[in-house]
Structures are given as structure tokens and as C-alpha cells.
N, C-alpha and C positions, 0 to 999 in steps of 0.2 A: 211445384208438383209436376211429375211428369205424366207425357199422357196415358201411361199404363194405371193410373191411379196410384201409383207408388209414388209413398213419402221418403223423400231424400233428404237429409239433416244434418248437417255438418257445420259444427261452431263449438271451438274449445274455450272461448273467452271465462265461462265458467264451468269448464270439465272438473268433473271431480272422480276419481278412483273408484271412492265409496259408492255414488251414486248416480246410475246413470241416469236419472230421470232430472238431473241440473238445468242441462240445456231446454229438454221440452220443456219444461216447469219456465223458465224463461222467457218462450216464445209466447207460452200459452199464456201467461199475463198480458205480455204486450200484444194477443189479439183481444183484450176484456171486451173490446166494441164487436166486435166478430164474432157470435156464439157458434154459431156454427161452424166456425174455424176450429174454434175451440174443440167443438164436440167431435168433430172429426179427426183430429190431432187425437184427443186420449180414444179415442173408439180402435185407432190404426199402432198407437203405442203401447198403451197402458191396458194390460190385458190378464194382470194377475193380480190376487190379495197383495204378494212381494213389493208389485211397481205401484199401485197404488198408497202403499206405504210409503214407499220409495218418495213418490211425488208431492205426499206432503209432507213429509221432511221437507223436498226441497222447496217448494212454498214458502214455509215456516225459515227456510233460511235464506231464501234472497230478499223476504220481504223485510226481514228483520235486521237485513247488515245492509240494504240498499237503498228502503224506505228514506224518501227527505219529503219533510213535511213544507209545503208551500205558501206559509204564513208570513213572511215577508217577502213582500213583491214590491214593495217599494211606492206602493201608494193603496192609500186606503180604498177606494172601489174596490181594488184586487185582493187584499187584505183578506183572509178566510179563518173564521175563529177554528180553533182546535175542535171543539164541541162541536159543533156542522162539520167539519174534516172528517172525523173520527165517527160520526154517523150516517156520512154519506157518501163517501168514496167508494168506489167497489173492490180497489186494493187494499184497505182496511178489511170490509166482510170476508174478503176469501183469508186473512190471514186468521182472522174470528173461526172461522170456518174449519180450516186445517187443523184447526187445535181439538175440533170436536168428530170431524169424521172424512172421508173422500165422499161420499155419499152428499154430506152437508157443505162442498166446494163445489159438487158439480150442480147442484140449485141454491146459489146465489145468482139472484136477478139484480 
């Protein structure tokens, strides 16, 4: 961030044509521990019904072609059944989420 409060964001790894909202959708996963990253990121990006669509689309699509499930770690401590994965993750709920509404992605705790 620079120090005018201005978000600078540049990263084509997943740019897509269709959708601008790839990239933030991207970032904004990998701050899940950050809410306040978070909420500041879509409060400064995401400012219309359009983008808000927009974003979860792309939710619903990095979560869905990028998601690897980490049930083999190679030794049983670390071992995580499906069942507690699948109800406790919080990249799980936001993909739960997306499917139901943007409203119901920005309050998953």
C-alpha cells in the first residue's frame, strides 16, 4: 500500500479477460487470517452489484480448480479426515458461501 492510502495491484498469474475480480479474489483468500485486510481490499475494489458477482465467480473458481485437500501428509498426527477438513477450514466455508451469496462470504468467521 502506498502512503496515499492507494491500493496498487499488479499480478497476471491468474488474469483473466472475463473477470477482473481473479486477481483480488486471489489475494483476498491468501489474507483469510487478516480480516481486516480483507475488508479493506473489497471496501477499496469491489464497489458494485457487477464486481461483487464478479468476485464470486471468481472464488467459486480458484477454489474449485486450485483447492488440494491435505489428507496425506505422510504421517498419521498430521493426517486430517475429510469430515473435519470439509467442516472446518475456512477455504471450504467461503467456497460454501459464494455459492449462496457475497453478503454470506463477507461473514464467514
Amino acid at each position: 500500500m502506498q502512503r496515499d492510502n492507494q491500493l496498487v495491484f499488479a499480478d497476471f498469474e491468474h488474469f483473466a479477460f472475463d473477470n477482473y475480480t481473479i486477481d483480488i479474489a486471489f489475494l483476498w483468500l491468501f489474507l483469510w487470517r487478516y480480516r481486516n485486510w480483507q475488508d479493506y481490499l473489497i471496501k477499496k475494489i469491489i464497489t458494485s452489484d457487477g464486481g461483487r458477482t464478479q468476485f464470486r465467480i471468481s472464488l467459486i473458481r480458484i477454489l474449485s480448480t486450485m483447492y488440494r485437500l491435505p489428507f496425506d501428509t505422510g504421517s498419521d498426527k498430521k493426517k486430517m479426515s475429510i469430515e473435519r477438513y470439509l467442516k472446518t477450514h475456512k477455504w471450504v466455508k467461503y467456497l460454501v458461501a459464494a455459492g449462496e451469496s457475497f453478503e454470506s462470504i463477507m461473514k464467514v468467521k
